[in-house]
C-alpha positions, 0 to 999 in steps of 0.5 A: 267815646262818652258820646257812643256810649251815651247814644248806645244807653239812650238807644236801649231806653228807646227800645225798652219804651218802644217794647212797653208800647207795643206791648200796651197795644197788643193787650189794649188793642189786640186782645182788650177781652183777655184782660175783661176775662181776668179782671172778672175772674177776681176781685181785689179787697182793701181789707187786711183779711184779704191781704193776710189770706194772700201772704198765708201761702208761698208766693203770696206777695206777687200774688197779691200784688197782681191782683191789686194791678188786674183790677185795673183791667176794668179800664181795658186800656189802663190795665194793658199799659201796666202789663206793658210797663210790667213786661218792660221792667222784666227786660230791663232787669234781665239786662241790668242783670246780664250787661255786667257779663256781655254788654252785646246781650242786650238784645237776647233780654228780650227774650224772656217778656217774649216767651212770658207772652206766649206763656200768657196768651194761655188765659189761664196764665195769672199776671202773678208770674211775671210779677213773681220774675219782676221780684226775683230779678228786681232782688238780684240786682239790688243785692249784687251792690253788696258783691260777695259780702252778701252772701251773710245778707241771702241767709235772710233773703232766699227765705223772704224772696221765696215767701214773697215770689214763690219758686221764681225765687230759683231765679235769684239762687241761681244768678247769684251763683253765677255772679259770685261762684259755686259756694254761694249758689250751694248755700242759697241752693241749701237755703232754697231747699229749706225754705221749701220744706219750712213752708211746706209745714207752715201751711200744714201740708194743704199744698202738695209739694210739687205746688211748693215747687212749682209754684201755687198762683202762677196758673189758675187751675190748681195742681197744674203747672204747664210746661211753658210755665217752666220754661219761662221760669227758667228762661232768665237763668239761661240767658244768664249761663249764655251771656256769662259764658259766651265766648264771642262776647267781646267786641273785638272778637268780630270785625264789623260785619261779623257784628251786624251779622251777629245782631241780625241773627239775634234780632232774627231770633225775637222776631221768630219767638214774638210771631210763635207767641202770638200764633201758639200762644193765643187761640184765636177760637177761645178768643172769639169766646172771650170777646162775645162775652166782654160784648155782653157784658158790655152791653154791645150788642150790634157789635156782637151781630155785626161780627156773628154774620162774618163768623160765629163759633159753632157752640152753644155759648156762642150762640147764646151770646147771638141770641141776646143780642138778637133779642135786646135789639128786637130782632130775634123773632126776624134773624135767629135761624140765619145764625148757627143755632147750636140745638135745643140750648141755643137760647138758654143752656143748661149749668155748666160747671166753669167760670164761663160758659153760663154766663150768656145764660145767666145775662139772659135770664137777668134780663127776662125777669128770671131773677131766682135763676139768674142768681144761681148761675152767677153763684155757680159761675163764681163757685167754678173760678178754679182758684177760688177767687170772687167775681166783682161781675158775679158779686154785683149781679148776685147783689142786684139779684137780692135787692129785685127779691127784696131780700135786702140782708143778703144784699146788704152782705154783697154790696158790703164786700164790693164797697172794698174795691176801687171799682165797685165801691161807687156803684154799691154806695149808690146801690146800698141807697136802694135797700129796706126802701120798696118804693125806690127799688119799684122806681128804678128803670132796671130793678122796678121792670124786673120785679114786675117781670119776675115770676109770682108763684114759685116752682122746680126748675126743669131745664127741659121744660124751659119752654113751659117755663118761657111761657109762664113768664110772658103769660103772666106779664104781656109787656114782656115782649123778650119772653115772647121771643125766647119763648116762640124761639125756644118752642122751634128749637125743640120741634114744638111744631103744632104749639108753635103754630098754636102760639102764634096767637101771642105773636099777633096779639102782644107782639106789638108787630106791623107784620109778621116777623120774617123768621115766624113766617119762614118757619111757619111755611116750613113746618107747613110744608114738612120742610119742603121750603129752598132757602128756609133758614128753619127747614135748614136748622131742622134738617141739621138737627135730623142729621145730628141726631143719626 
């Protein structure tokens, strides 16, 4: 009998690792651009500022601690173990809270890491939940060692809990209720009550209610609160009621197959939830998004051609991303009008007010020496993360952005903020080296080309007239062989015909090209031939956008 048990208790040890590693693989190999998209949508300081901001709302602590383990999303596959040991120790404290009242629930625990993947593969979905659950149940059981005469202890307890993990403290009120009876459930219910309503005034009523109830870092766009949100909130108080009061919880109510059969439906049941969660919890077309711009940011360029000649989303941030990548490989002047082109901001698309969308734009400008530009999309980008979080990715290139200007105070600011990071603090160090020292920075293999790439005269941006703008920065630095590209790319996705045909000049001139680029060529004969041309990648594009425009 000794030996059954030990086997039964090593064989769930088994399952909870096995869980936290699939849960390590389906983060770290699944969806690696998730985790690159949170990580860059915050950014954790070492400061006691920051921590004090953090406690200053309900919530705080889970909040807090979450953000300390996302950094750790900068190393993809470090940051999907931790959400795999995360997930794994919300299952085992839901098993460790339940086991006392079914020891056949063990199973159904795993319901709950279930249902927050689904809740999560919703991008906006922040780590503090799960983290906020992990403290809640993690406070339940440490308290049911005292029994029933905790209950002198929770008057302490529901209030901390709840300063500390936000509305999951719920899940502590009610659990507790269930251990011990309706008397302790009415009072830390009463506990819970005030505990609201004293932190409603201690932030001075900056939080609407309903945040106070459910919930202020739990999901990334302020007063929302998705259904799933409580759902899964609420998912460990109703695997508790169903194995407190399940009538078949003992083993002698079933012969053994009664029991297998039991298990099965059980298992049967995860497995259903598991392939829902995946299937309506992620999207695969905001995935696609998120993966093309972990490529750019990683600089994986033929990775992002590679994929965009099997599939391209038909938007423009995609096919920002293509084009960058077309042009760091040098093949945009050849291959553009064989990818979808989503119009005249194919190239280079016009501010958008989120956190995502102009970030293709903003590398791009980086990389083309429109430096001004390149910082007030990565300001805005920040300004747009709705939770007001910084951006480490935003902050380093704003940075680098000061220091190519020269302006070293400004940058000076920048690097002193990401010198309390983990991640960061070894490049801004490095970075800080380069600052009051012109010579050094016109060394440098990126920051010297920039400078010299950068426009000289200062004048209004006019989105719609980038052509023009495109051809400045060529015209006034030859080497500059991207604007050339962006510049002749940018002239056909605006129907500039007769300039394009006049520019082609620059393309034989400074191009530095054997031949003729095929996509010049292609387009060349089109607009020769008004269209006229079968299988011309131009003429199709053209006749797209005609079509568009009716």
């Amino acid at each position: 009998m000794k030996n059954e048990e030990w086997l039964r208790e090593h064989l769930r040890a088994i399952a909870i690792f096995l869980f936290g590693i699939a849960v390590w693989l389906l983060w770290g190999l699944g969806y690696p651009e998730a985790l690159n998209y949170q990580e860059q949508n915050q950014l954790w300081l070492t400061t006691g500022d920051f921590f004090l901001q953090r406690m200053a709302v309900p919530g705080g602590m889970a909040d807090y601690v979450s953000e300390f383990l996302v950094q750790f999303y900068y190393v993809p596959w470090l940051g999907a173990l931790l959400i795999g040991v995360v997930y794994a120790a919300m299952q085992w404290l839901m098993w460790m809270t339940v086991r006392r009242w079914d020891k056949t629930a063990f199973p159904i625990t795993f319901l709950l890491p279930l249902l927050m993947l689904w809740h999560q593969g919703d991008i906006d979905t922040l780590l503090s939940l799960p983290v906020a659950i992990v403290m809640a149940l993690g406070a339940t059981v440490a308290m049911s060692k005292y029994g029933r005469h905790g209950y002198l202890l929770d008057i302490v307890s529901v209030p901390v809990i709840y300063w500390a993990a936000g509305p999951a403290a719920v899940i502590y009120v009610a659990i507790r209720g269930l251990q011990y009876g309706w008397k302790l459930f009415i009072e830390d219910t009463v506990l819970f009550a005030i505990s609201i309503m004293a932190a409603y005034w201690v932030v001075d009523y900056q939080w609407p209610l309903n945040m106070m109830v459910g919930g202020i870092n739990y999901y990334r766009i302020p007063l929302m609160a998705p259904v799933m949100q409580y759902v899964v909130l609420l998912s460990p108080i109703a695997i508790a009621l169903a194995t407190r009061f399940n009538p078949w919880k003992k083993d002698d109510a079933f012969n053994r197959t009664s029991r297998y059969l039991h298990l099965a439906l059980k298992v049967s049941s995860l497995v259903i939830v598991g392939i829902c969660a995946i299937n309506k919890g992620f999207d695969p077309f905001v995935y696609e998004i998120l993966w093309q711009d972990s490529m750019v940011r990683q600089e994986r360029w033929h990775d992002i051609i590679k994929r965009a000649e099997r599939h391209q989303a038909d938007i423009a941030m995609s096919s920002n991303c293509v084009n960058l990548a077309l042009g760091m490989t040098g093949q945009l002047a050849d291959r553009m009008f064989t990818f979808k082109q989503s119009g005249t901001d194919a190239l280079l698309l016009q501010m958008v007010r989120d956190n995502m969308s102009d970030l293709p734009t903003a590398e791009a400008f980086w990389r083309l020496g429109m430096v001004n530009s390149a910082k007030r999309y990565m300001t805005d980008i920040q300004q747009s993360i709705l939770n007001a979080r910084q951006s480490g990715r935003c902050t380093k290139r704003i940075a680098e952005c000061y220091i190519v200007n020269g302006d070293y105070k400004a940058a000076e600011k920048r690097l002193n903020i990401l010198k309390n990071t983990i991640f960061y603090k070894s490049w801004a160090e490095d970075a800080e080296t380069y600052l009051y020292n012109d010579a050094k920075v016109n060394s440098h293999e990126t920051w010297g080309k920039l400078r010299r790439y950068r426009y000289k005269d200062s004048f209004l941006y006019s989105y719609p007239e980038k052509h023009k703008m495109l051809g400045l920065l060529f015209q006034q630095n030859t080497d500059n062989r991207l604007a050339l590209s962006y510049f002749m790319g940018q002239l056909l996705l605006d129907g500039e015909f007769n300039s394009f045909m006049g520019y082609m000049q620059w393309v034989q001139q400074y191009g530095g090209y054997s031949q003729m680029p095929y996509g010049y060529a292609d387009a060349y004969q089109a607009i020769q031939q008004q269209g006229n041309v079968p299988g011309s990648a131009y003429a199709a594009y053209v006749k797209k956008m005609m079509r568009e425009a009716k």
